[in-house]
PDB file of N, H, CA, C and O in Angstrom:
ATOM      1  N   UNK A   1     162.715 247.758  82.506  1.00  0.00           N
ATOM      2  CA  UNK A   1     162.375 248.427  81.279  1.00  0.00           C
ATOM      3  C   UNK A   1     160.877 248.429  81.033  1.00  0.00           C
ATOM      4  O   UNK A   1     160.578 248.842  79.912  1.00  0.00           O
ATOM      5  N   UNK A   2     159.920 248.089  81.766  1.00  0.00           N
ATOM      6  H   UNK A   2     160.162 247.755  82.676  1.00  0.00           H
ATOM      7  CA  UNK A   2     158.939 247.429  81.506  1.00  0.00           C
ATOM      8  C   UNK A   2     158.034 249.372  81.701  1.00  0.00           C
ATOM      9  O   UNK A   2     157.000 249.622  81.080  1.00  0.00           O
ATOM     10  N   UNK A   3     158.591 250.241  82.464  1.00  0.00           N
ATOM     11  H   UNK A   3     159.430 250.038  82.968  1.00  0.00           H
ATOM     12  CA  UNK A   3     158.157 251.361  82.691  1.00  0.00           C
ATOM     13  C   UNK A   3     158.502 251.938  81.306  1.00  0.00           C
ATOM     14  O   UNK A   3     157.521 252.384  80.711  1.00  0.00           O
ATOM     15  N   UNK A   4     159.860 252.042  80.563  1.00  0.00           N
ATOM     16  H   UNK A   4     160.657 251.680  81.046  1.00  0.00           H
ATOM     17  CA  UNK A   4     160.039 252.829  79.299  1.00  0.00           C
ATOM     18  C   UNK A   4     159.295 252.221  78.276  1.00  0.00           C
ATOM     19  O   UNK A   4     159.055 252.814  77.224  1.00  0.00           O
ATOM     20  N   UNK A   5     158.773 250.651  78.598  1.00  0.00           N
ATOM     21  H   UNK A   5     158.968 250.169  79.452  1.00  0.00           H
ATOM     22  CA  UNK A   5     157.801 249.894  77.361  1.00  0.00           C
ATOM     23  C   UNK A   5     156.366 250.562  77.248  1.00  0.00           C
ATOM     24  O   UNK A   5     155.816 250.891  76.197  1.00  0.00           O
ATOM     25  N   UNK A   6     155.823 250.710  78.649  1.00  0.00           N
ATOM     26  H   UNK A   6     156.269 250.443  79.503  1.00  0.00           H
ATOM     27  CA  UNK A   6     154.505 251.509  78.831  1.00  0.00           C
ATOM     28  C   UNK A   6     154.444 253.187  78.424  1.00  0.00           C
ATOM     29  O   UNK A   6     153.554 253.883  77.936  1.00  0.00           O
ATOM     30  N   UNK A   7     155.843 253.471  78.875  1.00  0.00           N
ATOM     31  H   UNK A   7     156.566 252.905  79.272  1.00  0.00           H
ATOM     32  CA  UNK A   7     155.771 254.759  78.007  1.00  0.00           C
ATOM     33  C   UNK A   7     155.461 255.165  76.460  1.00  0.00           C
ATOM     34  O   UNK A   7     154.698 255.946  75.892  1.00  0.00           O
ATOM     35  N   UNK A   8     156.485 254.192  76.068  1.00  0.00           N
ATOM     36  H   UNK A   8     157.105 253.557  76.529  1.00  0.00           H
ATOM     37  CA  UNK A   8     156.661 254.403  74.753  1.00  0.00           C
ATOM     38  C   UNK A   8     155.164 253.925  73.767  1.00  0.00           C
ATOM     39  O   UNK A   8     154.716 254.485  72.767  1.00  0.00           O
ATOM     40  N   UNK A   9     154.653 252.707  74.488  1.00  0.00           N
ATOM     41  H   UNK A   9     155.018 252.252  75.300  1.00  0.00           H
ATOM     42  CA  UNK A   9     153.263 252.519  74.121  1.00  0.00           C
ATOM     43  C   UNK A   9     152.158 253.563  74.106  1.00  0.00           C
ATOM     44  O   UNK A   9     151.493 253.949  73.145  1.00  0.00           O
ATOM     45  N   UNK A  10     152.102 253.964  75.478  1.00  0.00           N
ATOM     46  H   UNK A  10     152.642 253.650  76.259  1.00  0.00           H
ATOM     47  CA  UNK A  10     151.151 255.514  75.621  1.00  0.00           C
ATOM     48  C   UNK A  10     151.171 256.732  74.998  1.00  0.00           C
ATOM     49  O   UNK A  10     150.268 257.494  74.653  1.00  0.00           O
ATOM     50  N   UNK A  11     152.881 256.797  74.881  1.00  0.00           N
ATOM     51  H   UNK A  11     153.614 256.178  75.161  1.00  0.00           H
ATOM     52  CA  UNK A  11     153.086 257.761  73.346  1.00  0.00           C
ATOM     53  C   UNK A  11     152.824 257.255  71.873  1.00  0.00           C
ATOM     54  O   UNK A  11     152.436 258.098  71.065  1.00  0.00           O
ATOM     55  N   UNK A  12     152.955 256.295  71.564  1.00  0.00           N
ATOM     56  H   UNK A  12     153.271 255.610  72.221  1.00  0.00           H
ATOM     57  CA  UNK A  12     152.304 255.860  70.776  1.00  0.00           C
ATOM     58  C   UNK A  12     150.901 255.432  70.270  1.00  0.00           C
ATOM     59  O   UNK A  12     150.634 255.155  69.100  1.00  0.00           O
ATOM     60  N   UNK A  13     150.106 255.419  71.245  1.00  0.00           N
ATOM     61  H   UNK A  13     150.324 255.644  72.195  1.00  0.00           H
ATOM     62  CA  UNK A  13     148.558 255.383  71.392  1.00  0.00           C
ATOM     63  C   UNK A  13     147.978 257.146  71.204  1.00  0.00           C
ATOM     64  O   UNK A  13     146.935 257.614  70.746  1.00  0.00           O
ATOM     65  N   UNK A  14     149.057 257.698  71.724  1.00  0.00           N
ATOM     66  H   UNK A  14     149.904 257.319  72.096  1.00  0.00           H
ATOM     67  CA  UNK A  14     148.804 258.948  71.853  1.00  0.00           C
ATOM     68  C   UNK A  14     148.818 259.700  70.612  1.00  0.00           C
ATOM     69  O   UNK A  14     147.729 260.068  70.173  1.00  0.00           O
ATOM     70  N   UNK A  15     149.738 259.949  70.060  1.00  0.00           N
ATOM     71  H   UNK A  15     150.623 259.649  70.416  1.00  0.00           H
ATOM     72  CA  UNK A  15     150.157 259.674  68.759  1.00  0.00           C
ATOM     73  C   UNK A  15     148.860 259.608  67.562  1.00  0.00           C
ATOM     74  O   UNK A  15     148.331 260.577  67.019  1.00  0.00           O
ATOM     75  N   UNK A  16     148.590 258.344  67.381  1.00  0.00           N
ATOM     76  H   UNK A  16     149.020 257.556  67.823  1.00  0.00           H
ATOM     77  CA  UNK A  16     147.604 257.721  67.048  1.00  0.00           C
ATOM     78  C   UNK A  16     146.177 258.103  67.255  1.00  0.00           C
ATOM     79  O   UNK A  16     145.449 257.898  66.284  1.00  0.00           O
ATOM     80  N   UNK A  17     145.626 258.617  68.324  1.00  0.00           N
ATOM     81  H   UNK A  17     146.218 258.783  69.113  1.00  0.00           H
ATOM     82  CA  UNK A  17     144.440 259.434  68.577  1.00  0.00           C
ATOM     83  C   UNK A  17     144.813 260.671  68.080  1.00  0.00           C
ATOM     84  O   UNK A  17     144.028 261.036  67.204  1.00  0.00           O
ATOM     85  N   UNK A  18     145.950 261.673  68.358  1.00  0.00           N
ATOM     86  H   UNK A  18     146.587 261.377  69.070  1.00  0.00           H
ATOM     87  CA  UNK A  18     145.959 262.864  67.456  1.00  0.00           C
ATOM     88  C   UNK A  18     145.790 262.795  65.939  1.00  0.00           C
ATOM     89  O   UNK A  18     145.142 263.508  65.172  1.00  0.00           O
ATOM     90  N   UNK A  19     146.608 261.665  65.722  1.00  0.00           N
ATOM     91  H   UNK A  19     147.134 261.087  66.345  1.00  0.00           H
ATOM     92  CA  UNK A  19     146.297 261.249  63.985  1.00  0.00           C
ATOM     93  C   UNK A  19     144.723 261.143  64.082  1.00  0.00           C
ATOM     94  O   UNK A  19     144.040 262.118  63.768  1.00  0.00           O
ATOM     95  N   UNK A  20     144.327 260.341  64.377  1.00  0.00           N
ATOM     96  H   UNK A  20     144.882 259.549  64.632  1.00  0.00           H
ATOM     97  CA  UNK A  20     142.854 260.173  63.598  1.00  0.00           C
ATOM     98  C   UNK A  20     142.240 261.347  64.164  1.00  0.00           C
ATOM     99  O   UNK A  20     141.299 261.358  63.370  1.00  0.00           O
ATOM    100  N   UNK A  21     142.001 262.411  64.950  1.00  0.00           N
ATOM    101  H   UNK A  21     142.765 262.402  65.595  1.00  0.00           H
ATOM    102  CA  UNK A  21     141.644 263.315  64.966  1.00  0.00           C
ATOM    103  C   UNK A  21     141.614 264.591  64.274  1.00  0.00           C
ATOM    104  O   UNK A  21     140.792 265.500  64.165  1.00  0.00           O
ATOM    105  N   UNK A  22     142.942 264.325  63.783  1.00  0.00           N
ATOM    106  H   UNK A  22     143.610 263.587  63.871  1.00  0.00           H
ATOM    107  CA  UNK A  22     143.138 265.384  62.686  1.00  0.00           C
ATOM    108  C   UNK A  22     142.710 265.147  61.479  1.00  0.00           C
ATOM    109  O   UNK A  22     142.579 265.859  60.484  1.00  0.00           O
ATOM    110  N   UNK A  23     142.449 263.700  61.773  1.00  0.00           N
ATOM    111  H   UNK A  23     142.556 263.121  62.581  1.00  0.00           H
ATOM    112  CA  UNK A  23     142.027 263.222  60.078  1.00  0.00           C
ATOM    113  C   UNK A  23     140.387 263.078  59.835  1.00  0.00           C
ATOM    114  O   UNK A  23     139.782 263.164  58.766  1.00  0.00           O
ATOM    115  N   UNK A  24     139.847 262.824  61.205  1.00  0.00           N
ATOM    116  H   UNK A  24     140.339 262.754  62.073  1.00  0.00           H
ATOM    117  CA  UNK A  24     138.243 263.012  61.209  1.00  0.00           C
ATOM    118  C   UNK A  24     138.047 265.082  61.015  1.00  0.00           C
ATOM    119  O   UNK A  24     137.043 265.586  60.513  1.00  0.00           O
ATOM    120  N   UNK A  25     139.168 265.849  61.509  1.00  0.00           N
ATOM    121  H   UNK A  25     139.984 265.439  61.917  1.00  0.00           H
ATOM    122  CA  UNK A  25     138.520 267.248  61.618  1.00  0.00           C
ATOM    123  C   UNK A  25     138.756 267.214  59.913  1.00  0.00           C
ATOM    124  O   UNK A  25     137.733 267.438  59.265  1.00  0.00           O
ATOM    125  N   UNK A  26     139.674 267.024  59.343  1.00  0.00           N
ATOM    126  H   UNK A  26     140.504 266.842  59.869  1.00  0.00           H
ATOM    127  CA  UNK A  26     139.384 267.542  57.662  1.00  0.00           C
ATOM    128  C   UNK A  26     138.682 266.422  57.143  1.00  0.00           C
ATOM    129  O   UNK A  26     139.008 266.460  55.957  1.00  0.00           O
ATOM    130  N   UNK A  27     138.202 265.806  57.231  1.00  0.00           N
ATOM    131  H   UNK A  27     137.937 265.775  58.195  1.00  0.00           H
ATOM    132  CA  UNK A  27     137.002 265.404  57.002  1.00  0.00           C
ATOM    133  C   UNK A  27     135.608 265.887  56.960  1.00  0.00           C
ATOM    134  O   UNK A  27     134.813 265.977  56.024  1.00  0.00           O
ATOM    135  N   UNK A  28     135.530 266.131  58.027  1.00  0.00           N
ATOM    136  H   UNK A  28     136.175 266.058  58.787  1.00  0.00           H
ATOM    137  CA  UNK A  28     134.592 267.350  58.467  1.00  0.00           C
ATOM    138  C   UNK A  28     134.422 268.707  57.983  1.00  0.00           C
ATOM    139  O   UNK A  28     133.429 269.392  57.737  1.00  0.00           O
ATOM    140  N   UNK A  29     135.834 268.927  57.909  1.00  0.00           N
ATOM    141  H   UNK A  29     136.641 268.371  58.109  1.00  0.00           H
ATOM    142  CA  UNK A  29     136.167 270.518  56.772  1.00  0.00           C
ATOM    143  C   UNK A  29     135.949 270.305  55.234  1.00  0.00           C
ATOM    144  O   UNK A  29     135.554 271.297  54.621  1.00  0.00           O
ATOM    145  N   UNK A  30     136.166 269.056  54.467  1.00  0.00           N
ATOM    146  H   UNK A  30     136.486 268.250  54.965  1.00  0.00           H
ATOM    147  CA  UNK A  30     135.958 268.805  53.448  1.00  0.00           C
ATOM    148  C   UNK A  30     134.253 268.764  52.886  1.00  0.00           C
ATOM    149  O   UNK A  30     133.619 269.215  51.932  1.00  0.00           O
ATOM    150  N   UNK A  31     133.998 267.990  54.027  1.00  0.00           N
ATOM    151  H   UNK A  31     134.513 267.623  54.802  1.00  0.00           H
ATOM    152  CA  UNK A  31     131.974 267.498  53.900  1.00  0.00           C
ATOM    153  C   UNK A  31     131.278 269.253  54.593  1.00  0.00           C
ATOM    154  O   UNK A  31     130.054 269.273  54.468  1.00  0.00           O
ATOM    155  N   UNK A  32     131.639 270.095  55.001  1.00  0.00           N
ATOM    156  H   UNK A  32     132.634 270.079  55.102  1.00  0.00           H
ATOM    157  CA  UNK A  32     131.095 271.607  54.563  1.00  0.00           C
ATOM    158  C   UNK A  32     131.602 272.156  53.636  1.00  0.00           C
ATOM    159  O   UNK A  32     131.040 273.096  53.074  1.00  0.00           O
ATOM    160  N   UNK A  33     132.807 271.682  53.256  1.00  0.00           N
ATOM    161  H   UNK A  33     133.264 270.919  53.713  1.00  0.00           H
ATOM    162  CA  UNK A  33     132.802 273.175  52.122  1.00  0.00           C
ATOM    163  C   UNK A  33     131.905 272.478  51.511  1.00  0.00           C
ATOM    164  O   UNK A  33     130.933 273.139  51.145  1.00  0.00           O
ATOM    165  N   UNK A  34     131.878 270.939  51.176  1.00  0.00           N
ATOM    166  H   UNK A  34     132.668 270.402  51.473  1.00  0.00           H
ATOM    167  CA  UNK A  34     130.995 270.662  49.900  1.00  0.00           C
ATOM    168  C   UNK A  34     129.549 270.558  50.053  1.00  0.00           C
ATOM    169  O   UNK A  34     129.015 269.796  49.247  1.00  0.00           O
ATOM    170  N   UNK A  35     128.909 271.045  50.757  1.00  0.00           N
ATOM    171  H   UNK A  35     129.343 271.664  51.412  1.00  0.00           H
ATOM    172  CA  UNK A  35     127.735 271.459  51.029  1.00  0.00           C
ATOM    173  C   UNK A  35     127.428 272.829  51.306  1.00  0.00           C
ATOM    174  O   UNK A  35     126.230 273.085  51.428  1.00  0.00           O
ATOM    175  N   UNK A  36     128.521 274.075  51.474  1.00  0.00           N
ATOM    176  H   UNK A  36     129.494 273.866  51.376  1.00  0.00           H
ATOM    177  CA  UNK A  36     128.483 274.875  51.296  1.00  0.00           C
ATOM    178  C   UNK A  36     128.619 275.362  49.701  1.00  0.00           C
ATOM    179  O   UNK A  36     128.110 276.402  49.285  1.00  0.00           O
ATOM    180  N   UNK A  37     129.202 274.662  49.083  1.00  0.00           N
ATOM    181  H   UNK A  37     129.615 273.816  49.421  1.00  0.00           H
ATOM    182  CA  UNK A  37     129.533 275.082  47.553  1.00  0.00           C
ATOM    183  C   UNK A  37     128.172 274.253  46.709  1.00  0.00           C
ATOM    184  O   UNK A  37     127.691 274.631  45.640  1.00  0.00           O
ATOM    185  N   UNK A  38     127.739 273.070  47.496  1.00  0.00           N
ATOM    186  H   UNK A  38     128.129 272.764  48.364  1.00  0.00           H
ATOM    187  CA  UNK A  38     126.130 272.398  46.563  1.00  0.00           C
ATOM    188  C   UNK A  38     125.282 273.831  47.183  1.00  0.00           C
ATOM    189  O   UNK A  38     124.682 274.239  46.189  1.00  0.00           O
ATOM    190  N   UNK A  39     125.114 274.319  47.789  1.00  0.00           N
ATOM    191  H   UNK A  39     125.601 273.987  48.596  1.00  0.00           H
ATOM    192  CA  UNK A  39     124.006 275.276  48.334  1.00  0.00           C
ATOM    193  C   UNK A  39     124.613 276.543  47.798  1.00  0.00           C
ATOM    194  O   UNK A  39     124.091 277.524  48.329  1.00  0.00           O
ATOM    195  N   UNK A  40     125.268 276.756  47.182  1.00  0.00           N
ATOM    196  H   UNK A  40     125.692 275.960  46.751  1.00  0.00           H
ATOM    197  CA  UNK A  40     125.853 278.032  46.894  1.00  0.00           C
ATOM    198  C   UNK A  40     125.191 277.449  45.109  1.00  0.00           C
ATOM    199  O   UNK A  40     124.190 277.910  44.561  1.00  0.00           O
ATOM    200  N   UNK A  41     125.942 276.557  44.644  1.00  0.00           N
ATOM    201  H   UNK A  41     126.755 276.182  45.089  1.00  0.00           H
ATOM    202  CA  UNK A  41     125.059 276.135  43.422  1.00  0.00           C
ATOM    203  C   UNK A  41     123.787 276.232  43.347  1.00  0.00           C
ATOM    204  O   UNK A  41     123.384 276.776  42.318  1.00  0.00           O
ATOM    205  N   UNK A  42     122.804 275.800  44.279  1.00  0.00           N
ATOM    206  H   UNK A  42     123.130 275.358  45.114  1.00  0.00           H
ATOM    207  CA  UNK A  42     121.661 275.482  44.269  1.00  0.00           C
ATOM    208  C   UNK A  42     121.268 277.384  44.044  1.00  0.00           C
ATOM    209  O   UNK A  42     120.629 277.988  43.183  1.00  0.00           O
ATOM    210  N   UNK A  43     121.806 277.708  44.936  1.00  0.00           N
ATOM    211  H   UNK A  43     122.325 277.218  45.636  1.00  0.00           H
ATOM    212  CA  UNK A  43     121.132 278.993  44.528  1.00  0.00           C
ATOM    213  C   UNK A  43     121.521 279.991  43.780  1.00  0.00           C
ATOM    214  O   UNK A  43     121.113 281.143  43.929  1.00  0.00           O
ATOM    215  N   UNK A  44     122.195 279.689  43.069  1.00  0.00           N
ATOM    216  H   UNK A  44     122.526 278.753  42.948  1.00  0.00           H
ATOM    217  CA  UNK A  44     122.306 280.410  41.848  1.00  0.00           C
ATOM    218  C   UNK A  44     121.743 279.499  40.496  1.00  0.00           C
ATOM    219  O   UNK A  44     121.491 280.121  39.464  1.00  0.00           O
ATOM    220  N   UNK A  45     121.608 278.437  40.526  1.00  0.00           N
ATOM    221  H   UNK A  45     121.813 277.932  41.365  1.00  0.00           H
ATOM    222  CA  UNK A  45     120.885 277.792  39.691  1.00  0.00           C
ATOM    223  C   UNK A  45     119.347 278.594  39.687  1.00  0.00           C
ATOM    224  O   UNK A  45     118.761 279.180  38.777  1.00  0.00           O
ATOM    225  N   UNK A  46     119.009 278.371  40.978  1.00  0.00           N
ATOM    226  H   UNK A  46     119.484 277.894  41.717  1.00  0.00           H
ATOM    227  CA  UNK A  46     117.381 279.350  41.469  1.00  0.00           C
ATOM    228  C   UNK A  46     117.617 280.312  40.844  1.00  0.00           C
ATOM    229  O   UNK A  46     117.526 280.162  39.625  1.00  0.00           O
ATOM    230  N   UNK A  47     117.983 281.584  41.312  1.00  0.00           N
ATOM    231  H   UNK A  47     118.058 281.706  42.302  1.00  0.00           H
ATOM    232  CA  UNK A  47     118.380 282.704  40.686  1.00  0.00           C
ATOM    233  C   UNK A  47     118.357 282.850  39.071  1.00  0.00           C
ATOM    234  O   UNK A  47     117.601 283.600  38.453  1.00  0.00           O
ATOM    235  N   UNK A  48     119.408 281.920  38.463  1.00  0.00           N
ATOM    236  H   UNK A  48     120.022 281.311  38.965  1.00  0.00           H
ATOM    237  CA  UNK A  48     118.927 281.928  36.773  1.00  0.00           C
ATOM    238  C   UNK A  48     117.548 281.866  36.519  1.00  0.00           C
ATOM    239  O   UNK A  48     116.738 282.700  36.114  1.00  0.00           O
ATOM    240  N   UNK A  49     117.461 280.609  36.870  1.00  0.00           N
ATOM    241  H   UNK A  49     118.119 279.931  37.198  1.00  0.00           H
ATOM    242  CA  UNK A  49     115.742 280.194  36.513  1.00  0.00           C
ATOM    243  C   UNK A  49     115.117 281.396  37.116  1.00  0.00           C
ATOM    244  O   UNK A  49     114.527 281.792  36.111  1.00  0.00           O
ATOM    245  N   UNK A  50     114.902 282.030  37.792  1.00  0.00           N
ATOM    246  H   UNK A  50     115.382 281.708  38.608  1.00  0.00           H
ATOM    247  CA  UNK A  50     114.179 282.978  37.927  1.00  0.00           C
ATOM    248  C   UNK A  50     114.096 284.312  37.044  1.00  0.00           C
ATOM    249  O   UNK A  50     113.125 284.969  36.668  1.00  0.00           O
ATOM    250  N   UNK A  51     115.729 284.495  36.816  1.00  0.00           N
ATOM    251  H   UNK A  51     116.517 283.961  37.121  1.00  0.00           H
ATOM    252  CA  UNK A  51     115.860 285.497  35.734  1.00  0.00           C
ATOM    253  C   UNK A  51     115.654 285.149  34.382  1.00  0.00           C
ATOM    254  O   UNK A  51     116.105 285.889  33.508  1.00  0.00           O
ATOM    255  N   UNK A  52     115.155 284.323  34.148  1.00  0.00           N
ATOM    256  H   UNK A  52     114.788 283.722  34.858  1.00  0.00           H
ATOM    257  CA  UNK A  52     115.239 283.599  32.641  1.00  0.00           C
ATOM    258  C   UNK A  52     113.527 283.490  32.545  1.00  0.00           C
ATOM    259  O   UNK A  52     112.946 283.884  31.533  1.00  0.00           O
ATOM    260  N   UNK A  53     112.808 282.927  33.681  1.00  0.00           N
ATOM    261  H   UNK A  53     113.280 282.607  34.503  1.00  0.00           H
ATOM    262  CA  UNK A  53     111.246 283.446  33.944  1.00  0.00           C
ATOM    263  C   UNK A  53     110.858 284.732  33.674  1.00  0.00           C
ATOM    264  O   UNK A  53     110.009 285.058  32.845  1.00  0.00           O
ATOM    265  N   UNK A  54     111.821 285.838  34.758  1.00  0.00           N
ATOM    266  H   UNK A  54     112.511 285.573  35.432  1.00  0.00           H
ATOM    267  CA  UNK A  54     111.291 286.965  34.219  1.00  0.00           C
ATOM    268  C   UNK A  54     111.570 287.835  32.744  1.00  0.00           C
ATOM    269  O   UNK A  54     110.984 288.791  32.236  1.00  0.00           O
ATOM    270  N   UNK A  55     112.698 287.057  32.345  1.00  0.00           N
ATOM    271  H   UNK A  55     113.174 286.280  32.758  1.00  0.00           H
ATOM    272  CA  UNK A  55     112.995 287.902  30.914  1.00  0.00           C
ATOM    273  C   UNK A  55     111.723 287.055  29.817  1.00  0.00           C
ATOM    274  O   UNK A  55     111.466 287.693  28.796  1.00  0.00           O
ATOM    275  N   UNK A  56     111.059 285.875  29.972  1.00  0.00           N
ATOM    276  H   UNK A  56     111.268 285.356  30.802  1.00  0.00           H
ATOM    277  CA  UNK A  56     110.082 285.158  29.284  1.00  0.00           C
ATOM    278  C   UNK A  56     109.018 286.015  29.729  1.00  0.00           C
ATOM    279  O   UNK A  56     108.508 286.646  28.804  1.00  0.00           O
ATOM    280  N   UNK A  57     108.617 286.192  30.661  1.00  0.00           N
ATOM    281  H   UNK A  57     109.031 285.679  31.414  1.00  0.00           H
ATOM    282  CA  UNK A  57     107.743 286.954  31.052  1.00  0.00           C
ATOM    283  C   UNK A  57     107.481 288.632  30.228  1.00  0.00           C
ATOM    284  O   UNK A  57     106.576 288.986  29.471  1.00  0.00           O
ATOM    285  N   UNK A  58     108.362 289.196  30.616  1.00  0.00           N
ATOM    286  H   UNK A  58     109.097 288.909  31.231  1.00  0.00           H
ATOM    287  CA  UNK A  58     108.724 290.522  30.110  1.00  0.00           C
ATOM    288  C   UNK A  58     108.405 290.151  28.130  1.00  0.00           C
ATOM    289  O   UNK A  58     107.653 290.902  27.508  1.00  0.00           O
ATOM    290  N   UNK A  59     109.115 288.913  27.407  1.00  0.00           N
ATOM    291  H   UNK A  59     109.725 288.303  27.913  1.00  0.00           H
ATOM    292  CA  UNK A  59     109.394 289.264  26.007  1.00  0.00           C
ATOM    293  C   UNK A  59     107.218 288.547  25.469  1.00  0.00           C
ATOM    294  O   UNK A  59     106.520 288.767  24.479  1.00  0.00           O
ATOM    295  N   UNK A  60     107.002 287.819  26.607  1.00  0.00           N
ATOM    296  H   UNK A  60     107.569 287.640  27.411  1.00  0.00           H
ATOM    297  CA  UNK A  60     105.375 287.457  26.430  1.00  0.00           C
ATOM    298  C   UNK A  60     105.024 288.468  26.629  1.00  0.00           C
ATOM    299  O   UNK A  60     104.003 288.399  25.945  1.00  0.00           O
ATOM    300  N   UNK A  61     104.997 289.932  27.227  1.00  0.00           N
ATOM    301  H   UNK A  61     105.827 289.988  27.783  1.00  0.00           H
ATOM    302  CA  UNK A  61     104.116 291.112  27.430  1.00  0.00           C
ATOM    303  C   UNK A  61     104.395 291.641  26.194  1.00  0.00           C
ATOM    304  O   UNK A  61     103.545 292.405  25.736  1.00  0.00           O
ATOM    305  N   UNK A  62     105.296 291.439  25.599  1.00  0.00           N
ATOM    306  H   UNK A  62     105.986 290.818  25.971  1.00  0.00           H
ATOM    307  CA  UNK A  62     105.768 292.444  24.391  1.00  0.00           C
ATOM    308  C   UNK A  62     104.927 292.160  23.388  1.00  0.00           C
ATOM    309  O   UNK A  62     104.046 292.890  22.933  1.00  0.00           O
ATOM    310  N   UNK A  63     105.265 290.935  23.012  1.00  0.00           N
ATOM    311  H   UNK A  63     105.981 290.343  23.382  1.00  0.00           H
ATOM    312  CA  UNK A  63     104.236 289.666  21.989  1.00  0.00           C
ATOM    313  C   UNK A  63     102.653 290.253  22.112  1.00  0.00           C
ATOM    314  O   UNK A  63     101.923 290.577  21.174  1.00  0.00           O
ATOM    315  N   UNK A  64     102.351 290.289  23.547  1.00  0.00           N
ATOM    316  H   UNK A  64     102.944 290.026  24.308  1.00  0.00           H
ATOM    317  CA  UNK A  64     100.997 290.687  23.148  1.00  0.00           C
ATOM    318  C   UNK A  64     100.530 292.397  22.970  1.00  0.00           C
ATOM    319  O   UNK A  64      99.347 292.728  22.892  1.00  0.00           O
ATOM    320  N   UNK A  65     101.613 293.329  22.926  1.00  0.00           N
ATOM    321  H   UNK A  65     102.574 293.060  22.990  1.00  0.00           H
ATOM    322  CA  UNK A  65     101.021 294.296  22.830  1.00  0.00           C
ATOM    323  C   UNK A  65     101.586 294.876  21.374  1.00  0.00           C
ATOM    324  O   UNK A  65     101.160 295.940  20.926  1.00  0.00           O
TER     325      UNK A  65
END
């Protein structure tokens, strides 16, 4: 039996590396989206501030004329 013990071990090791592999890839899928969604923030944060510059800008030209 000592051949069906090594089997059953190697499937079970085996096993076990697919698990943590699947569990390091969404890991990996989790840590981009969330750096895809901070950089997707980041730039639309930019974007406001920029549009909020130029509407200050625009209502200071008014002021002075």
């Amino acid at each position: 039996m000592g051949i069906m013990d090594d089997a059953k071990d190697l499937a079970h090791e085996a096993g076990h590396q697919l698990g943590e592999a699947a569990h390091d890839t969404k890991e990996r899928i989790a840590d981009k989206h969330e750096e895809v969604t901070a950089n997707a923030d980041v730039k639309s944060a930019e974007a406001h501030r920029d549009s909020v510059e130029k509407k200050n800008e625009l209502k200071e030209r008014l002021r002075e004329n």
